[in-house]
N, CA, C and O atoms as a GROMACS GRO file, in nm:
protein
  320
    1UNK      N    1   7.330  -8.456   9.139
    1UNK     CA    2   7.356  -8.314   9.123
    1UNK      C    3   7.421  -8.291   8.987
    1UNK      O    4   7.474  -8.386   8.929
    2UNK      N    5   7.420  -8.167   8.932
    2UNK     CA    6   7.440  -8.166   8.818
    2UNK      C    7   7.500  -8.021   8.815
    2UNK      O    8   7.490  -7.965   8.924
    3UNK      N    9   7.561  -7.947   8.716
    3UNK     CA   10   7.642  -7.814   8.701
    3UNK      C   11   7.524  -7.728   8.599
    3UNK      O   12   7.522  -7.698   8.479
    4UNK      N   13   7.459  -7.714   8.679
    4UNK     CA   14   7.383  -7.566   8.562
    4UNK      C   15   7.434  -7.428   8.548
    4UNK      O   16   7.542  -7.391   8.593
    5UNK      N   17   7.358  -7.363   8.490
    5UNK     CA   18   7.416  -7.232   8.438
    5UNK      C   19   7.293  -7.155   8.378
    5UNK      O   20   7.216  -7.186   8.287
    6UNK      N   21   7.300  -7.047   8.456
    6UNK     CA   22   7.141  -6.937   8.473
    6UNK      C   23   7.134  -6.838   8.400
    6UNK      O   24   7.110  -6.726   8.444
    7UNK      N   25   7.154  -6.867   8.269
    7UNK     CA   26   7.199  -6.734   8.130
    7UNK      C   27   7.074  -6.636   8.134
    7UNK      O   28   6.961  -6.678   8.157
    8UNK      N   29   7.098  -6.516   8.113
    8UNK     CA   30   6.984  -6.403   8.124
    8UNK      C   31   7.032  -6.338   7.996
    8UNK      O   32   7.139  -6.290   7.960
    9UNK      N   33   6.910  -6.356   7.941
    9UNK     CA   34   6.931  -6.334   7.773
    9UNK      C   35   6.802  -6.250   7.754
    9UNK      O   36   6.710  -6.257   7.835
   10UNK      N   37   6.797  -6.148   7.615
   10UNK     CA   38   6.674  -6.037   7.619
   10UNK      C   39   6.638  -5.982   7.481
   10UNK      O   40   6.602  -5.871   7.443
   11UNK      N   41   6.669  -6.139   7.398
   11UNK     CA   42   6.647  -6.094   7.273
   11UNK      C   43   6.754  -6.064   7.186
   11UNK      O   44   6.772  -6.107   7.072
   12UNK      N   45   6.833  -5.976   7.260
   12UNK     CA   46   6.950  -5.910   7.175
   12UNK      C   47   7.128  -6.001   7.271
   12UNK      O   48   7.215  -6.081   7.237
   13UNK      N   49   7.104  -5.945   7.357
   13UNK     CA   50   7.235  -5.958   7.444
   13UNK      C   51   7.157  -6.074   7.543
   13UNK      O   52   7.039  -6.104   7.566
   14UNK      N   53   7.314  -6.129   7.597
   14UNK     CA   54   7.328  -6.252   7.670
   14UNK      C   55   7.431  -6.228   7.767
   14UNK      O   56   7.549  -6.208   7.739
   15UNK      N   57   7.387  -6.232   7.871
   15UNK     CA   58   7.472  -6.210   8.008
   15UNK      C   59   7.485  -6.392   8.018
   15UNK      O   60   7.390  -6.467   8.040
   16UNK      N   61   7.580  -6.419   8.004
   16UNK     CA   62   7.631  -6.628   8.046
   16UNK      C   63   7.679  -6.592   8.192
   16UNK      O   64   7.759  -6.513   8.242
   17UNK      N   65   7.594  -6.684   8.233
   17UNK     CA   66   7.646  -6.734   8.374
   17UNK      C   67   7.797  -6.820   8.366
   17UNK      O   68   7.799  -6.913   8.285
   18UNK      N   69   7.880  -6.802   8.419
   18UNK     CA   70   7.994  -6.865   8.376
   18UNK      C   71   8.064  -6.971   8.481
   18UNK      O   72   8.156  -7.050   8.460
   19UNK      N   73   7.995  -6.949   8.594
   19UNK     CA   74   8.043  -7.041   8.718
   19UNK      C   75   7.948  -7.131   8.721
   19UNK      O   76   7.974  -7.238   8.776
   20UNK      N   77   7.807  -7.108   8.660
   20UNK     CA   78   7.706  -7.243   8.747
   20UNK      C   79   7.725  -7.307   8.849
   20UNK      O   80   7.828  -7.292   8.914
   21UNK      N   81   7.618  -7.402   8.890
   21UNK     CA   82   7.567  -7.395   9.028
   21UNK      C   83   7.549  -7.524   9.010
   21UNK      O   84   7.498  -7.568   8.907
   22UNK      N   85   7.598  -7.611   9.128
   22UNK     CA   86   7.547  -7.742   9.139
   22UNK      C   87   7.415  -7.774   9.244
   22UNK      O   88   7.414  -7.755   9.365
   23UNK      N   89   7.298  -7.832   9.152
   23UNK     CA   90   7.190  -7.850   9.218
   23UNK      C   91   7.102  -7.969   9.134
   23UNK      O   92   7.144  -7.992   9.020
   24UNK      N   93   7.000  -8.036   9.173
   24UNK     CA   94   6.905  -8.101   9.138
   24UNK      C   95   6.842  -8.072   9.023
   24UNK      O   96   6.768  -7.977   9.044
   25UNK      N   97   6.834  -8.119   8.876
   25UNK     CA   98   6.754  -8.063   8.823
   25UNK      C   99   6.594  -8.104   8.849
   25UNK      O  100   6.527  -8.146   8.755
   26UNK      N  101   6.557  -8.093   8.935
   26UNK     CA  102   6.420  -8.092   8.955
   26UNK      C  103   6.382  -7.939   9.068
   26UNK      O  104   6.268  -7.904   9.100
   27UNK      N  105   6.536  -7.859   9.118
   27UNK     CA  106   6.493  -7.768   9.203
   27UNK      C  107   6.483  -7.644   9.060
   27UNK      O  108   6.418  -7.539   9.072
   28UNK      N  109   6.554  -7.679   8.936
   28UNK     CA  110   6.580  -7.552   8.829
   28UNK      C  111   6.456  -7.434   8.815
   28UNK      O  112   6.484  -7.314   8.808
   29UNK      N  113   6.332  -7.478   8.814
   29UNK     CA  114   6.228  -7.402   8.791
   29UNK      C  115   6.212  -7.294   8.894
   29UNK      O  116   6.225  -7.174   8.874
   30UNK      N  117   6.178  -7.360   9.022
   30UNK     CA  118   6.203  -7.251   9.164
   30UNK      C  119   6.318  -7.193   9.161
   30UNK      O  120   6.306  -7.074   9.189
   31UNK      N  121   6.436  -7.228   9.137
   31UNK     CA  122   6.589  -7.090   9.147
   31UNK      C  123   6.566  -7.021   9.041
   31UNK      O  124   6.596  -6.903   9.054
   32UNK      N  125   6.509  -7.062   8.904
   32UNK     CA  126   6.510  -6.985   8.802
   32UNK      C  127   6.418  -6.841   8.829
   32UNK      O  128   6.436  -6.723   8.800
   33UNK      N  129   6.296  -6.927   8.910
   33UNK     CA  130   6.183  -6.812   8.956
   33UNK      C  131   6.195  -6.711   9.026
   33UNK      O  132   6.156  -6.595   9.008
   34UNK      N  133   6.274  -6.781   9.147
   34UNK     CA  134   6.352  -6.722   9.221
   34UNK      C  135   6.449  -6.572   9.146
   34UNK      O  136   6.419  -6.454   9.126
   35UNK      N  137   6.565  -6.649   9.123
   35UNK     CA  138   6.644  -6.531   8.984
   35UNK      C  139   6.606  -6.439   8.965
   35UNK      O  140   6.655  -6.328   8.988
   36UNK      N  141   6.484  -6.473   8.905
   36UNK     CA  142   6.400  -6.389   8.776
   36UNK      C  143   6.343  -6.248   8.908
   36UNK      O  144   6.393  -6.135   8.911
   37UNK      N  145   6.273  -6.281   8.968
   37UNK     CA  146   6.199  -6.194   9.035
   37UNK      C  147   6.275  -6.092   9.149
   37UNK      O  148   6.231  -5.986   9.195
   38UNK      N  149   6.406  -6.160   9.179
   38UNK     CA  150   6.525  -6.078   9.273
   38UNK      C  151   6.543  -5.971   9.153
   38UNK      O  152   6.492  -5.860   9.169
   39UNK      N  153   6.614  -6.000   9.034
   39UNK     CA  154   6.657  -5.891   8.901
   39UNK      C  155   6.511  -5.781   8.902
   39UNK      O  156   6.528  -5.659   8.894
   40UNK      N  157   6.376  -5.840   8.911
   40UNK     CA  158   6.300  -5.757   8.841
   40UNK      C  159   6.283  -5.665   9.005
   40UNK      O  160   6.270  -5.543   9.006
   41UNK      N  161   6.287  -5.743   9.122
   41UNK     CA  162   6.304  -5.644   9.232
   41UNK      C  163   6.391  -5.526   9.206
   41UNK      O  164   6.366  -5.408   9.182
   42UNK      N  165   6.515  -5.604   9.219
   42UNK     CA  166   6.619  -5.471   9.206
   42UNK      C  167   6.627  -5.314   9.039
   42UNK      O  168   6.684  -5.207   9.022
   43UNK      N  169   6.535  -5.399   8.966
   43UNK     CA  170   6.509  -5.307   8.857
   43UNK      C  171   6.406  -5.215   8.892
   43UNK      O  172   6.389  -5.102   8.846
   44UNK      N  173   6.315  -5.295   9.009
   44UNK     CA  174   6.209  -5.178   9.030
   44UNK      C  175   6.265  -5.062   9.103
   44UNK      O  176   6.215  -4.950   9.108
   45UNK      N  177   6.350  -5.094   9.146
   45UNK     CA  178   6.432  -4.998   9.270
   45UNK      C  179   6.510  -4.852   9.170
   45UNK      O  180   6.527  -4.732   9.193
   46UNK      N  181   6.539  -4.947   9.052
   46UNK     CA  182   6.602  -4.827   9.033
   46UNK      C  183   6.530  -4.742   8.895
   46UNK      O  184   6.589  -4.676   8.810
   47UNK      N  185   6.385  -4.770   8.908
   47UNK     CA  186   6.231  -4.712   8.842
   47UNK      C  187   6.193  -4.788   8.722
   47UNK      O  188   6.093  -4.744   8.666
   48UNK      N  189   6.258  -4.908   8.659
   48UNK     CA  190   6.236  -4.938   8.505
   48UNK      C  191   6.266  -5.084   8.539
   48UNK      O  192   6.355  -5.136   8.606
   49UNK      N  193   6.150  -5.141   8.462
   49UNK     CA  194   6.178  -5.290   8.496
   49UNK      C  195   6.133  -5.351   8.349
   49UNK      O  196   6.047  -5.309   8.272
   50UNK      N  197   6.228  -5.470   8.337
   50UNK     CA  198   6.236  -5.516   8.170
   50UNK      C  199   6.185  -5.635   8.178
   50UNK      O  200   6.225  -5.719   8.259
   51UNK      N  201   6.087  -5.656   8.092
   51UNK     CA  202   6.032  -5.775   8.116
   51UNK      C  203   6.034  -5.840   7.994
   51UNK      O  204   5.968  -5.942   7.978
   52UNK      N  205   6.112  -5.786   7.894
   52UNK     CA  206   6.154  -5.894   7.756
   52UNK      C  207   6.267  -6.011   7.801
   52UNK      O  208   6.323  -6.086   7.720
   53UNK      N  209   6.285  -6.010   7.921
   53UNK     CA  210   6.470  -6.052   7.958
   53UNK      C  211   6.402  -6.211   8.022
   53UNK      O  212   6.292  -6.207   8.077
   54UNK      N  213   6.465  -6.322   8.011
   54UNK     CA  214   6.416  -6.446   8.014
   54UNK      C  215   6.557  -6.503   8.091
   54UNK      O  216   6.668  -6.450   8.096
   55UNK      N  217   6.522  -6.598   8.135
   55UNK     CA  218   6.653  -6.714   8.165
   55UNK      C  219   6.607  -6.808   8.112
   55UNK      O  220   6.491  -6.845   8.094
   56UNK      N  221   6.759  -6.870   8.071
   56UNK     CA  222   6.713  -6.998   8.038
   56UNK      C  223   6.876  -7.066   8.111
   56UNK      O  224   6.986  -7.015   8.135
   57UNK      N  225   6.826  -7.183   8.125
   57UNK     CA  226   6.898  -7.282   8.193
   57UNK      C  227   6.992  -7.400   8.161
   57UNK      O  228   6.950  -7.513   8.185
   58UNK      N  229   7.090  -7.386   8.119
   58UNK     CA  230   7.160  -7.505   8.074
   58UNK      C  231   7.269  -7.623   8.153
   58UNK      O  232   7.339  -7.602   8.251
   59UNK      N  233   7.255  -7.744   8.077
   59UNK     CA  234   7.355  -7.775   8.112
   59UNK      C  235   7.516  -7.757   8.066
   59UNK      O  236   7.555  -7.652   8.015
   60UNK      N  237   7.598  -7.866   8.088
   60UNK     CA  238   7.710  -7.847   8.081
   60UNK      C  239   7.722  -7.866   7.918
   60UNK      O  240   7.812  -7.817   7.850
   61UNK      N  241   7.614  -7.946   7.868
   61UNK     CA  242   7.624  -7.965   7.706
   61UNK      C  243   7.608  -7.834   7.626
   61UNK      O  244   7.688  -7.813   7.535
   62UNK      N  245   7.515  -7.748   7.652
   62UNK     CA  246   7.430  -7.636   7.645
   62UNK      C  247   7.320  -7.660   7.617
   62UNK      O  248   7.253  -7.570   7.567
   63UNK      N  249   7.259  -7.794   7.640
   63UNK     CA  250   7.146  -7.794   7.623
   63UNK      C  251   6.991  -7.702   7.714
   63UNK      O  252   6.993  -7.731   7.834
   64UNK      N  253   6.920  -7.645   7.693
   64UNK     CA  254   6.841  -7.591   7.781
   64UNK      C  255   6.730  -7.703   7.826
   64UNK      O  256   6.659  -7.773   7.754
   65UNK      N  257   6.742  -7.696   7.996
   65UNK     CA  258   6.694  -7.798   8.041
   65UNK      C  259   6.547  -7.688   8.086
   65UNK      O  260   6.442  -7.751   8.093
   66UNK      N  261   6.536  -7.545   8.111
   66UNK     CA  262   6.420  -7.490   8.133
   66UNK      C  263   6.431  -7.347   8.084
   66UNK      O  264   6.536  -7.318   8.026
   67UNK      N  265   6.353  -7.268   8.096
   67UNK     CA  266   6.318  -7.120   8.032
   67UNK      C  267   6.231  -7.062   8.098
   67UNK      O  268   6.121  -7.115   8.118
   68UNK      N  269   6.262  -6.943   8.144
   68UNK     CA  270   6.179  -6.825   8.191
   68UNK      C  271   6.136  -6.722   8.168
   68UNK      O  272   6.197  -6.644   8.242
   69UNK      N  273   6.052  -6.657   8.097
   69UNK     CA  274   6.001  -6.571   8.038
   69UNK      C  275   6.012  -6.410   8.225
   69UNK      O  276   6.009  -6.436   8.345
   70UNK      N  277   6.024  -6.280   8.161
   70UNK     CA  278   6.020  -6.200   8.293
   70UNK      C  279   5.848  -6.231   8.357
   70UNK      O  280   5.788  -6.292   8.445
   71UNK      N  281   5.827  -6.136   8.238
   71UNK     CA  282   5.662  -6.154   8.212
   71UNK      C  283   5.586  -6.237   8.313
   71UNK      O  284   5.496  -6.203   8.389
   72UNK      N  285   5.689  -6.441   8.283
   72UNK     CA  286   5.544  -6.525   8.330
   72UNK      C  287   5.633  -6.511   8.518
   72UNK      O  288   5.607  -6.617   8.576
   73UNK      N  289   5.692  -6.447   8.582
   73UNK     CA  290   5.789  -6.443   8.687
   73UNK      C  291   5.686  -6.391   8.778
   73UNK      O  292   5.674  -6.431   8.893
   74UNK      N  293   5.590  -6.271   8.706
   74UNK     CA  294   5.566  -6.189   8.840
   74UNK      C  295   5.374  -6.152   8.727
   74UNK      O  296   5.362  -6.146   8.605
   75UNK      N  297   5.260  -6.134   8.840
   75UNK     CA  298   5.126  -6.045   8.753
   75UNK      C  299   5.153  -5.876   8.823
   75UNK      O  300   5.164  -5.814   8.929
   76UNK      N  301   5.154  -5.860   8.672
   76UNK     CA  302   5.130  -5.713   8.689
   76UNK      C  303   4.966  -5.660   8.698
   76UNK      O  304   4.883  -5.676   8.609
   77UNK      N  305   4.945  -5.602   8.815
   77UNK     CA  306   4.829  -5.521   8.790
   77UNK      C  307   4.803  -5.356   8.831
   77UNK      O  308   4.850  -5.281   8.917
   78UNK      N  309   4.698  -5.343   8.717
   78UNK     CA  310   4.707  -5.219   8.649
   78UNK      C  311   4.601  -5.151   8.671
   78UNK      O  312   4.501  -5.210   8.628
   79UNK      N  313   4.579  -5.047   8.723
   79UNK     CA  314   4.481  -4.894   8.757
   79UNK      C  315   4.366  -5.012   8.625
   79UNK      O  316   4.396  -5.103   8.548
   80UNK      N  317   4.240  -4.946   8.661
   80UNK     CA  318   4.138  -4.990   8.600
   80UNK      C  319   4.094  -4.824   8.501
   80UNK      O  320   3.997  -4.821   8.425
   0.00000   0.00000   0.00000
């Protein structure tokens, strides 16, 4: 187990996770996915959803062990 940390960053600004989470890094990709798609839920709720906004995943070094784009989280489809 290891101490990660689920930073949601959007280009400009950086929300740091500051408690991290002890887990497997082999589960990081699914919680990250996970993450990603709860935020873009609750953004749909309240009519505007941002899909420049990414996580990325570090360890305790700061190294980034993975990255999530909003975008690759969820397919949007669109009226023809």
């Amino acid at each position: 187990m290891s101490l990660l940390y689920f930073h949601l960053r959007d280009g400009i600004d950086t929300l740091l996770d500051e408690d991290g989470i002890e887990m497997l890094p082999e589960n990081v990709a699914g919680r990250a996915l996970t993450e990603a798609r709860a935020i873009i839920a609750d953004e749909a709720l309240n009519g505007r959803i941002d899909l420049c906004q990414r996580i990325d995943v570090e360890d305790q070094e700061g190294s980034i062990l993975h990255s999530l784009s909003f975008c690759d989280a969820v397919e949007i489809i669109s009226p023809v």
